[in-house]
N, CA, C and O atoms as a GROMACS GRO file, in nm:
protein
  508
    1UNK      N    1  -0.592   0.637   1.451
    1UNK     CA    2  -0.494   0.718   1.379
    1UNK      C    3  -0.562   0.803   1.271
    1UNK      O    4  -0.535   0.919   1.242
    2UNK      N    5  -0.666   0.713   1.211
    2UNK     CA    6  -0.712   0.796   1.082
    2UNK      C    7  -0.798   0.953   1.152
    2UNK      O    8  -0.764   1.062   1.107
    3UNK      N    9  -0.923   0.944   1.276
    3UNK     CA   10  -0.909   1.044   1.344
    3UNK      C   11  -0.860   1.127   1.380
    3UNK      O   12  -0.912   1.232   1.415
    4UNK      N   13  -0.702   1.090   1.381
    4UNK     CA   14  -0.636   1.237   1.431
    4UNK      C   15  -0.599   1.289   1.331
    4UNK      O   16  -0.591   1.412   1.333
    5UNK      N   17  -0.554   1.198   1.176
    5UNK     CA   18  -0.543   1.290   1.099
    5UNK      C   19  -0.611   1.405   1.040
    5UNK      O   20  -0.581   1.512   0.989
    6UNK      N   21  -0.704   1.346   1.066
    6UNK     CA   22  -0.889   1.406   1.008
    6UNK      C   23  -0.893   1.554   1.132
    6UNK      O   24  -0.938   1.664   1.100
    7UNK      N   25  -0.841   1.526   1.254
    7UNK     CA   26  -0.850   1.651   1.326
    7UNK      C   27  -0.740   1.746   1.318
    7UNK      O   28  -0.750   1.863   1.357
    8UNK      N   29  -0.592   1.671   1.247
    8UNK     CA   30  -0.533   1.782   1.227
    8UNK      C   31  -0.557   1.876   1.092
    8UNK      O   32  -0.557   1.998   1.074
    9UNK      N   33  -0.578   1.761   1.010
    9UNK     CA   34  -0.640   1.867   0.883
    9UNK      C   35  -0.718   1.963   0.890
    9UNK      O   36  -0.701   2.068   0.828
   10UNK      N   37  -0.805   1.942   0.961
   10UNK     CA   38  -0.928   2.044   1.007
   10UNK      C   39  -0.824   2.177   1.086
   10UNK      O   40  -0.825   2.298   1.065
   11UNK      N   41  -0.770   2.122   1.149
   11UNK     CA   42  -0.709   2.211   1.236
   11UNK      C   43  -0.610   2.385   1.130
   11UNK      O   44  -0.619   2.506   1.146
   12UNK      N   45  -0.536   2.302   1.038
   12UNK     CA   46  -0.464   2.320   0.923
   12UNK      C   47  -0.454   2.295   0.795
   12UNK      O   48  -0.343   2.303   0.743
   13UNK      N   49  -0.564   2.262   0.719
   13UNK     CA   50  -0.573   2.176   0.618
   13UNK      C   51  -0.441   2.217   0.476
   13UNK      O   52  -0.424   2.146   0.377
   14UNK      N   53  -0.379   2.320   0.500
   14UNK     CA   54  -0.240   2.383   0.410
   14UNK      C   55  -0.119   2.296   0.454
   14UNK      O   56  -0.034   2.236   0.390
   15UNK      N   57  -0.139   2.310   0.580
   15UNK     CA   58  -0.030   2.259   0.700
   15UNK      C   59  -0.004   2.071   0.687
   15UNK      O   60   0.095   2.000   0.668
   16UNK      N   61  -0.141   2.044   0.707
   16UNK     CA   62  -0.170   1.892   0.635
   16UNK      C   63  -0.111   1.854   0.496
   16UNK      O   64  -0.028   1.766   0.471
   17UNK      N   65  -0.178   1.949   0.403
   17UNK     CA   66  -0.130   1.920   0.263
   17UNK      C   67  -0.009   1.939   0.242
   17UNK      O   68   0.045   1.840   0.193
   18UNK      N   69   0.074   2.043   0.263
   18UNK     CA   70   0.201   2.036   0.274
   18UNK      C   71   0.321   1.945   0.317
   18UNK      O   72   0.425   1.924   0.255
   19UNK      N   73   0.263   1.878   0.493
   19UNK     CA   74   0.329   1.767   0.497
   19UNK      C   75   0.329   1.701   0.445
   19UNK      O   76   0.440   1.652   0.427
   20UNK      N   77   0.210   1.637   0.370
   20UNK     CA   78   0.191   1.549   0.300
   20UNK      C   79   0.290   1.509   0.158
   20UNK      O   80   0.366   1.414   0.146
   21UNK      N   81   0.257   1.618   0.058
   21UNK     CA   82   0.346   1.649  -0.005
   21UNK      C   83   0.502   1.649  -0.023
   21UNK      O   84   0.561   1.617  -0.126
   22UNK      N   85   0.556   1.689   0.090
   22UNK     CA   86   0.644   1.736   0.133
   22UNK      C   87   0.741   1.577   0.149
   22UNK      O   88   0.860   1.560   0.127
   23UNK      N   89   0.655   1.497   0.187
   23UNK     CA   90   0.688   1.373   0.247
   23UNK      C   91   0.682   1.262   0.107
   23UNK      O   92   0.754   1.162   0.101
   24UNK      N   93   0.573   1.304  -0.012
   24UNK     CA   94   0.595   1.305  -0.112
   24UNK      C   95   0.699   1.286  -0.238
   24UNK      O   96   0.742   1.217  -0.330
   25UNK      N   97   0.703   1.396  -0.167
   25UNK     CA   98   0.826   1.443  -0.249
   25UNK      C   99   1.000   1.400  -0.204
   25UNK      O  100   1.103   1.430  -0.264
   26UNK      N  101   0.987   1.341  -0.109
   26UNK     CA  102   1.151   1.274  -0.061
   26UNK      C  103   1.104   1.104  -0.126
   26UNK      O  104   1.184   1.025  -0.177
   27UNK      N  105   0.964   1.080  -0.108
   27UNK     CA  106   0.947   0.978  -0.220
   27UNK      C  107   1.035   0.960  -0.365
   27UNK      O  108   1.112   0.870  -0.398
   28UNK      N  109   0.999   1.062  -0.424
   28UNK     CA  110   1.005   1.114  -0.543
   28UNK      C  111   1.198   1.116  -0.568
   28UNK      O  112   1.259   1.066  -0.662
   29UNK      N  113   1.244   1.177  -0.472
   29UNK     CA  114   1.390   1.157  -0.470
   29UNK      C  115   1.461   1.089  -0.448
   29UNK      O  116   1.574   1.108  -0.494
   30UNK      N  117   1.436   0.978  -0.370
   30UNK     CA  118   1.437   0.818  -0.342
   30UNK      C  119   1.517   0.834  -0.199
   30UNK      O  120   1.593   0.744  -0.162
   31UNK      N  121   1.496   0.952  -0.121
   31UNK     CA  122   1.523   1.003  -0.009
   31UNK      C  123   1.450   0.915   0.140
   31UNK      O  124   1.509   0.875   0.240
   32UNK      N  125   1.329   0.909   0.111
   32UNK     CA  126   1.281   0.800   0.213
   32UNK      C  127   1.217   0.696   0.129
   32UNK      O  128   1.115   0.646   0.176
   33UNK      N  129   1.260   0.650   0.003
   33UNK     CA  130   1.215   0.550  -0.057
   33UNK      C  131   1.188   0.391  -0.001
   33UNK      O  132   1.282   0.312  -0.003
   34UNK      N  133   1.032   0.342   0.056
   34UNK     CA  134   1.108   0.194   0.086
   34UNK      C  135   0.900   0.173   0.073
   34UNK      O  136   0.816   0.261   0.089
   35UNK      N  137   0.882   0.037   0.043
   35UNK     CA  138   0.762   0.043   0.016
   35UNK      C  139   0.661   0.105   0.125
   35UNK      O  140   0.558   0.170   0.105
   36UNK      N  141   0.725   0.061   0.258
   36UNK     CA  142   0.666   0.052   0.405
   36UNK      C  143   0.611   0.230   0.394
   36UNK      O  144   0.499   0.274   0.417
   37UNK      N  145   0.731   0.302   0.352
   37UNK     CA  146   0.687   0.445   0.402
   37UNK      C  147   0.621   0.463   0.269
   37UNK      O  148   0.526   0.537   0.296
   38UNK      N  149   0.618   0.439   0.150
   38UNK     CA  150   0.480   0.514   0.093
   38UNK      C  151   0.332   0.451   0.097
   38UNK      O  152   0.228   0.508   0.063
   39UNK      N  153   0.348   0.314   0.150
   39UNK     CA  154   0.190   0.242   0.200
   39UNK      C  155   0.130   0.347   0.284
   39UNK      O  156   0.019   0.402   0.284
   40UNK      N  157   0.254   0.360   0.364
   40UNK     CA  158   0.206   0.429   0.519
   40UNK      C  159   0.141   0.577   0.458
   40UNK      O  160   0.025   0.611   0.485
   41UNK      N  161   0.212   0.641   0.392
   41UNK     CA  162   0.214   0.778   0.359
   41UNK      C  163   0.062   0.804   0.219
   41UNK      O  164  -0.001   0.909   0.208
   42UNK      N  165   0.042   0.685   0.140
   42UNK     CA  166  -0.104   0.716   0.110
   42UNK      C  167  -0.223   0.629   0.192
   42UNK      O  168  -0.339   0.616   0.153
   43UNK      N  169  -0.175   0.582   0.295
   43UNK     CA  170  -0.302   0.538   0.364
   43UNK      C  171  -0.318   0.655   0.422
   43UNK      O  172  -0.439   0.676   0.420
   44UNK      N  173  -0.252   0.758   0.482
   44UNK     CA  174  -0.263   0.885   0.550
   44UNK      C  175  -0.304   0.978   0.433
   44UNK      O  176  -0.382   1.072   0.444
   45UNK      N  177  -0.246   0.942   0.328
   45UNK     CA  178  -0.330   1.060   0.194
   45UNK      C  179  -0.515   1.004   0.213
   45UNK      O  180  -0.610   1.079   0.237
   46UNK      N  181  -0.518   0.923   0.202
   46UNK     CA  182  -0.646   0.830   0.148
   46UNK      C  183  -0.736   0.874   0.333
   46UNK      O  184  -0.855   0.887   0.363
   47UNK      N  185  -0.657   0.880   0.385
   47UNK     CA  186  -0.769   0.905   0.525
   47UNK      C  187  -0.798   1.022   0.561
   47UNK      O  188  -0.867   1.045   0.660
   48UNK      N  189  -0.742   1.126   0.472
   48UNK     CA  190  -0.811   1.269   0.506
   48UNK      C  191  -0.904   1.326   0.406
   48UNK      O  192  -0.932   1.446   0.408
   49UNK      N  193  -0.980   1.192   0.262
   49UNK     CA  194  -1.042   1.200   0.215
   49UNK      C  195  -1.187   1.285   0.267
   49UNK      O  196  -1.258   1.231   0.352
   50UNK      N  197  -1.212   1.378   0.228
   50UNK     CA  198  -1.342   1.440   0.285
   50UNK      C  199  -1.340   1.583   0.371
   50UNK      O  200  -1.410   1.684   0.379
   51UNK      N  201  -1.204   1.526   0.437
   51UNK     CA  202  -1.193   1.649   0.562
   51UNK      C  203  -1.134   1.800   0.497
   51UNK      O  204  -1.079   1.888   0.563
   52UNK      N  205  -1.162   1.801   0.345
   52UNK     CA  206  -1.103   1.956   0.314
   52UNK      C  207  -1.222   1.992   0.240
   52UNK      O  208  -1.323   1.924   0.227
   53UNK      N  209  -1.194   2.132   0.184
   53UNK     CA  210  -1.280   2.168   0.119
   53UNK      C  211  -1.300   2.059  -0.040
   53UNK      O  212  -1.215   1.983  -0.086
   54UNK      N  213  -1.407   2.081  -0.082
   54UNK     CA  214  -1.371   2.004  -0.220
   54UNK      C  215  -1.306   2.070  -0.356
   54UNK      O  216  -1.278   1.993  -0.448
   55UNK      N  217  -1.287   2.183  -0.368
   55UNK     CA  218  -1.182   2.233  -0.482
   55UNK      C  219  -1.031   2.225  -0.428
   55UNK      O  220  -0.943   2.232  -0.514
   56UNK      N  221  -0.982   2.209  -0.263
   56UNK     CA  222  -0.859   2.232  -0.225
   56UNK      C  223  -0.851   2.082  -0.232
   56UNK      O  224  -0.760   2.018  -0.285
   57UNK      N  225  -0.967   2.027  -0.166
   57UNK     CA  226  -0.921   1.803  -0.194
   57UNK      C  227  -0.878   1.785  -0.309
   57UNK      O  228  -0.767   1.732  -0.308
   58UNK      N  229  -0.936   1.813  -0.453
   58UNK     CA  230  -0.881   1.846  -0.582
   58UNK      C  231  -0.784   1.869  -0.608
   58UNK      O  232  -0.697   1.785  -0.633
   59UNK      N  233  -0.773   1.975  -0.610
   59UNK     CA  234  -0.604   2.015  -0.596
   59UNK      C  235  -0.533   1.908  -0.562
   59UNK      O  236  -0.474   1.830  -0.637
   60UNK      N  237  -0.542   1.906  -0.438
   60UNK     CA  238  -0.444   1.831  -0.334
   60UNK      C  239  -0.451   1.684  -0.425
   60UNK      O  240  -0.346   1.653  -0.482
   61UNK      N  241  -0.542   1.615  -0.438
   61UNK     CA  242  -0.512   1.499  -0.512
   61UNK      C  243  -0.459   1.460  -0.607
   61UNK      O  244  -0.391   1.360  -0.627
   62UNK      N  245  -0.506   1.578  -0.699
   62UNK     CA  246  -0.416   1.626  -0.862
   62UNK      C  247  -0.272   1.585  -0.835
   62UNK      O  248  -0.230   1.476  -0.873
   63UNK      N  249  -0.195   1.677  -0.768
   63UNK     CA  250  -0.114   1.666  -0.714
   63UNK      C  251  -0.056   1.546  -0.657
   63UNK      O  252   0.066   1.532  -0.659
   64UNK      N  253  -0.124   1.466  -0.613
   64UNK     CA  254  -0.104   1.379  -0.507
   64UNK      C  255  -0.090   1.245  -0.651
   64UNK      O  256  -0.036   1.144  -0.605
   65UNK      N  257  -0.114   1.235  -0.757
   65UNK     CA  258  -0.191   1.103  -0.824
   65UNK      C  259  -0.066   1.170  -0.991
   65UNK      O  260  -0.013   1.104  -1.081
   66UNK      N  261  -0.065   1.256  -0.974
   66UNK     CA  262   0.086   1.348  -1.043
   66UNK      C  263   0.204   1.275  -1.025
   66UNK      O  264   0.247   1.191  -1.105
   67UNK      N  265   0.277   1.321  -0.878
   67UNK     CA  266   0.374   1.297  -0.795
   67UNK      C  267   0.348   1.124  -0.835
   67UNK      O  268   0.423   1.070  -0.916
   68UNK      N  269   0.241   1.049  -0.773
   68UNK     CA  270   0.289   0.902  -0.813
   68UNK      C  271   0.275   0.842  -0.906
   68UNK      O  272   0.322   0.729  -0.920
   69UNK      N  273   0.216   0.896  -0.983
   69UNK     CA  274   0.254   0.852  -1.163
   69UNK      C  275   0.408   0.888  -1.203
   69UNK      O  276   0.475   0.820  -1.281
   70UNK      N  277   0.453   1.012  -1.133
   70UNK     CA  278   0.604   1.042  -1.204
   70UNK      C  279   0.668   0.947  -1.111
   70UNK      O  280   0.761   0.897  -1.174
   71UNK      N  281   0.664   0.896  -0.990
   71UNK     CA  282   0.738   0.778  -0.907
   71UNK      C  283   0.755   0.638  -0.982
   71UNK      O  284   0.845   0.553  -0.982
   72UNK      N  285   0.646   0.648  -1.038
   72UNK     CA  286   0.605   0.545  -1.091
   72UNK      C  287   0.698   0.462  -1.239
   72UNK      O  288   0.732   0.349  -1.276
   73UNK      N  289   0.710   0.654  -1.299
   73UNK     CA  290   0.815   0.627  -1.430
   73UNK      C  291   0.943   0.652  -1.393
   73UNK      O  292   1.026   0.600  -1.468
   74UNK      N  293   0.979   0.703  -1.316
   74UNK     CA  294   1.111   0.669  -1.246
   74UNK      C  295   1.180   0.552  -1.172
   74UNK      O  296   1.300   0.524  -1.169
   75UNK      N  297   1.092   0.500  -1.123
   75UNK     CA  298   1.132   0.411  -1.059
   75UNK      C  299   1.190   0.276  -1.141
   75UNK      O  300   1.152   0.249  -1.255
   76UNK      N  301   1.282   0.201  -1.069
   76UNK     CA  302   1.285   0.086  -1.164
   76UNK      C  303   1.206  -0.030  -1.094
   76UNK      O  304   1.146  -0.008  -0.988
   77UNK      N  305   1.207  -0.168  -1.162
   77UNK     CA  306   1.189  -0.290  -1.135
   77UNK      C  307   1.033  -0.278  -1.123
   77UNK      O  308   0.968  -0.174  -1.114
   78UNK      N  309   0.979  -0.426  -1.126
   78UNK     CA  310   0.813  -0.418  -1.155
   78UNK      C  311   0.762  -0.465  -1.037
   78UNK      O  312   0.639  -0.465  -1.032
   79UNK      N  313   0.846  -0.524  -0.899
   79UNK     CA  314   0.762  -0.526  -0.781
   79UNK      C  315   0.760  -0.340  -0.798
   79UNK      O  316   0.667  -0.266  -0.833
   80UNK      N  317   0.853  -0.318  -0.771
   80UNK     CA  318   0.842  -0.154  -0.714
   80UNK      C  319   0.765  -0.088  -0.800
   80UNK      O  320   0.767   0.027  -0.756
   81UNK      N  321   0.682  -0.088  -0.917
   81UNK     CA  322   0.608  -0.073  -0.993
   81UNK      C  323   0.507  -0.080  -0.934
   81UNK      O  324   0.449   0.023  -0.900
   82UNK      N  325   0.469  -0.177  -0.912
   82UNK     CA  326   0.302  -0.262  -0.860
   82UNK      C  327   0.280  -0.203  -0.731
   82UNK      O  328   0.173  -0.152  -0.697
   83UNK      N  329   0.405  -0.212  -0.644
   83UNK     CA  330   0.384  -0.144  -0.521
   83UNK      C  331   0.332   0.027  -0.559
   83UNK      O  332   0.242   0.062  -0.482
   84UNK      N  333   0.362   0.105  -0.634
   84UNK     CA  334   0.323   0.242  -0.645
   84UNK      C  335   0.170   0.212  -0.708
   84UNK      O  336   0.070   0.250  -0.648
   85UNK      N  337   0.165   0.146  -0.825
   85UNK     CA  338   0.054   0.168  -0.883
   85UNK      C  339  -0.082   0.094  -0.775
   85UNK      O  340  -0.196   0.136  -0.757
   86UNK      N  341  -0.025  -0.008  -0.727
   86UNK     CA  342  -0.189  -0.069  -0.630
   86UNK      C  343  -0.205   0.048  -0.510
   86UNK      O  344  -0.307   0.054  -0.441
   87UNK      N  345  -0.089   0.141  -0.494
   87UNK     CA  346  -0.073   0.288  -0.458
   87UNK      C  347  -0.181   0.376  -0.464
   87UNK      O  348  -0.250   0.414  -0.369
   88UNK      N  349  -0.193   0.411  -0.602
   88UNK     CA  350  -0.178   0.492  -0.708
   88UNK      C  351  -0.364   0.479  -0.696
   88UNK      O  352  -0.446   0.570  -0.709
   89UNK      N  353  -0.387   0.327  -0.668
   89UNK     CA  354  -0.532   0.271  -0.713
   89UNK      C  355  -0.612   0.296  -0.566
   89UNK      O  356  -0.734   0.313  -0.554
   90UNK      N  357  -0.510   0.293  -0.452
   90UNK     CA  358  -0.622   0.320  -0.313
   90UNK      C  359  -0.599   0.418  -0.308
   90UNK      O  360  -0.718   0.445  -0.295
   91UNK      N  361  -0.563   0.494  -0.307
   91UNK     CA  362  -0.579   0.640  -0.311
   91UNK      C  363  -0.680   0.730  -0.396
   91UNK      O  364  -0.746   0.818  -0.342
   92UNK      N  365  -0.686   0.704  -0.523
   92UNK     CA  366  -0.749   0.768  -0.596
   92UNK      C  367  -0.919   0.696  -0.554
   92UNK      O  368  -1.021   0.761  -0.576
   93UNK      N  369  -0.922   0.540  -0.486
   93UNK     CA  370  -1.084   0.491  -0.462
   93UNK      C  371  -1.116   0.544  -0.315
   93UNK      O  372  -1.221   0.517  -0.256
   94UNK      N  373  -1.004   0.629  -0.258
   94UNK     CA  374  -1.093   0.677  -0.090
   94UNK      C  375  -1.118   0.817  -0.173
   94UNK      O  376  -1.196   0.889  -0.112
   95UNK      N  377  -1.074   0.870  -0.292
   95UNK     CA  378  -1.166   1.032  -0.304
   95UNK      C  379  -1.314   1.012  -0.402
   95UNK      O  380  -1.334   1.093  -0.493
   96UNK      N  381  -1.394   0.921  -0.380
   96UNK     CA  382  -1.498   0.949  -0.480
   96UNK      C  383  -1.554   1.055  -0.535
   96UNK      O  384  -1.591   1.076  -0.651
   97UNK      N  385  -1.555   1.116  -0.443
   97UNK     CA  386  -1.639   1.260  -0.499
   97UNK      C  387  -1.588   1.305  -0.635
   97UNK      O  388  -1.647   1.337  -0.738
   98UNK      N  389  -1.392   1.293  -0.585
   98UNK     CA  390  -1.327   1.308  -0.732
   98UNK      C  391  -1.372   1.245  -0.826
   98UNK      O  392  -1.403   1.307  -0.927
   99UNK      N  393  -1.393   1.055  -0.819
   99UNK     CA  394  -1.443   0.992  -0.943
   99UNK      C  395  -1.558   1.025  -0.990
   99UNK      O  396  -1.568   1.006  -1.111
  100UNK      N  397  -1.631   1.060  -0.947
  100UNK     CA  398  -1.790   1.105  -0.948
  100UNK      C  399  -1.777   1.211  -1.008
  100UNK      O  400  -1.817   1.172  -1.118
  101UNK      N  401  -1.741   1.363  -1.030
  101UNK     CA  402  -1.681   1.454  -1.102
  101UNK      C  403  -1.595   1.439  -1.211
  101UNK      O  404  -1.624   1.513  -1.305
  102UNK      N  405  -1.468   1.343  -1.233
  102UNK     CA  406  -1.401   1.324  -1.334
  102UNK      C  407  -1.431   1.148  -1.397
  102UNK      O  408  -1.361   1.048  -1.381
  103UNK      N  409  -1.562   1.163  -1.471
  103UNK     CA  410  -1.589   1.040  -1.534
  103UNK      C  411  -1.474   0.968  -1.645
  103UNK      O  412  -1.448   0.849  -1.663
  104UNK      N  413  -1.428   1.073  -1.702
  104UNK     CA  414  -1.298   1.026  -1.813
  104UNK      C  415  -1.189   0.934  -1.726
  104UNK      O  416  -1.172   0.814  -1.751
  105UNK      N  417  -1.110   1.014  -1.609
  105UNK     CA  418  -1.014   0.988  -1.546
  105UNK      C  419  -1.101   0.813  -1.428
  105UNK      O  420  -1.035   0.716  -1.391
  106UNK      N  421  -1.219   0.831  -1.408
  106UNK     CA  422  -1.312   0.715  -1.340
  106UNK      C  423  -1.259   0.610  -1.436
  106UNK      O  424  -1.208   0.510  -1.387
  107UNK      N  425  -1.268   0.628  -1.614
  107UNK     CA  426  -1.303   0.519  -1.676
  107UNK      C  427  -1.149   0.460  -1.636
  107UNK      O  428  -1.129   0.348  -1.588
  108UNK      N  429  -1.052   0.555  -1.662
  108UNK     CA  430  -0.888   0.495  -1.694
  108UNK      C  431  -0.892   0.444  -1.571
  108UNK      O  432  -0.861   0.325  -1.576
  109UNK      N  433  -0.922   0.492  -1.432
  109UNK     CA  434  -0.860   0.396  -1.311
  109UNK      C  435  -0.919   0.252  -1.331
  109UNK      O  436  -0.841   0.160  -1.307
  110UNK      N  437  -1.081   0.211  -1.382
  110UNK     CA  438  -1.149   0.148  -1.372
  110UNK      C  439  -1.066   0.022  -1.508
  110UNK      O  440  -1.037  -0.094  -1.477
  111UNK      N  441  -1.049   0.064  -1.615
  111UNK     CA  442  -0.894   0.001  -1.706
  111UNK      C  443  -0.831  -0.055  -1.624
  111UNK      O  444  -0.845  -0.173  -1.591
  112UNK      N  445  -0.748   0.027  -1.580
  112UNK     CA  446  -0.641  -0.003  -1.508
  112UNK      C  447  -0.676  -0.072  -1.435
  112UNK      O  448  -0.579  -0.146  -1.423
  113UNK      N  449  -0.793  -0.128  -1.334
  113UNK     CA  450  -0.797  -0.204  -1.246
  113UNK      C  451  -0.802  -0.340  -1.291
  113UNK      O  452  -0.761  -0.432  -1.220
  114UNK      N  453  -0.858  -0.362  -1.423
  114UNK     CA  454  -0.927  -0.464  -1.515
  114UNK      C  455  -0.760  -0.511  -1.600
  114UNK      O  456  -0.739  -0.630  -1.624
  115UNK      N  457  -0.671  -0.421  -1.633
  115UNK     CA  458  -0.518  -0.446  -1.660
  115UNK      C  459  -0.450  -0.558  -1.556
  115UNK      O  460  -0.399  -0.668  -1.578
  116UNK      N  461  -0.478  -0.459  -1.398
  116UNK     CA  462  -0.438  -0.565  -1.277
  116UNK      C  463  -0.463  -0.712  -1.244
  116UNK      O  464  -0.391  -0.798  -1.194
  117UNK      N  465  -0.625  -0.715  -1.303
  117UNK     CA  466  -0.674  -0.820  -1.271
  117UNK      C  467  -0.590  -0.929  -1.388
  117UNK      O  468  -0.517  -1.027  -1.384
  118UNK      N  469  -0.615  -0.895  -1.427
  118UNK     CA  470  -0.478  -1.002  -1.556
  118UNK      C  471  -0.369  -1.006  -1.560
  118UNK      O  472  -0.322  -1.056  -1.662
  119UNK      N  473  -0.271  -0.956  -1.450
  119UNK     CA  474  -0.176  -0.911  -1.459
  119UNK      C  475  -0.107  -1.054  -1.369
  119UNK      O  476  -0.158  -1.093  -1.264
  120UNK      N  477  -0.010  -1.107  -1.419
  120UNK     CA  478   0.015  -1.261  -1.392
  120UNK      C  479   0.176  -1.233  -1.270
  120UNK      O  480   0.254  -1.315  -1.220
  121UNK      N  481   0.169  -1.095  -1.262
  121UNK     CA  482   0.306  -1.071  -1.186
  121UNK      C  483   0.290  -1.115  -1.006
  121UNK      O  484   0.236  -1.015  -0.957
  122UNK      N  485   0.306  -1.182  -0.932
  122UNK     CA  486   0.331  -1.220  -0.822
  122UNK      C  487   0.306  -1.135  -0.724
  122UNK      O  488   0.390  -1.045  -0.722
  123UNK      N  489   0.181  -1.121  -0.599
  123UNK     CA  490   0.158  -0.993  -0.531
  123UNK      C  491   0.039  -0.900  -0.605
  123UNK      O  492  -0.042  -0.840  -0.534
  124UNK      N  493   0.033  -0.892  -0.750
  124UNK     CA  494  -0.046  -0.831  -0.760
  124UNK      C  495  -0.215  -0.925  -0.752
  124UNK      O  496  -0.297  -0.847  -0.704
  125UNK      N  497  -0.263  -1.022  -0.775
  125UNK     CA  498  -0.310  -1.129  -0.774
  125UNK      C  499  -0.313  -1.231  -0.682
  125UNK      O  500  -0.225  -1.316  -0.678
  126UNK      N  501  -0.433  -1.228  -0.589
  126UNK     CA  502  -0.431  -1.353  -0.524
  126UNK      C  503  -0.442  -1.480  -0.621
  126UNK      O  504  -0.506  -1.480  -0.727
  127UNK      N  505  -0.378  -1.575  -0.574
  127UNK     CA  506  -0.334  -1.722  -0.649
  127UNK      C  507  -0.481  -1.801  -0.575
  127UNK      O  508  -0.504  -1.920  -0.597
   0.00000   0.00000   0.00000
């Protein structure tokens, strides 16, 4: 699966980002809200890591790490929390190139991961 995404991007990489987005964004409205479809929907963000140019991957991620931070403060309850943010955390570790370029924004995910690890809420933490 991750292959074909990688060949349609190539194919369209606007066309890609757009769906993507697009699909995003009914996130965002609680239109296809359910954990299943946004796992699904940044494992497909996180697998076309590489296949664009690198100022449009930028973009596109900006964007992409935007959108689920504002999901994130909208949303209620703290499973549905954890579910966006351990989100929030594979997504942003399949673009390195990004972390490797934005050392400031590297340190806060790298926080934040070290927040998780202490984080005593159920699911986020193997027992």
């Amino acid at each position: 699966m991750r292959e074909t995404l990688i060949y349609l991007s190539h194919l369209d990489h606007e066309d890609t980002e757009q769906q993507m987005l697009k699909k995003l964004s009914k996130q965002l409205s609680g239109e296809e809200w359910t954990w299943n479809n946004l796992n699904t929907l940044c494992w497909a963000i996180g697998s076309i890591s590489g296949s664009m140019a690198e100022e449009q991957e930028n973009r596109f991620l900006v964007m992409v790490i935007r959108d689920l931070l504002n999901l994130c403060e909208i949303t209620k309850g703290k499973d549905n929390k954890a579910v966006i943010a351990s989100n929030i955390m594979y997504v942003v570790g399949q673009y390195p190139k990004f972390l490797r370029a934005h050392w400031k924004f590297l340190k806060t995910v790298v926080n934040k991961l070290f927040e998780f690890m202490h984080e005593t809420h159920p699911g986020v933490q193997n027992e």
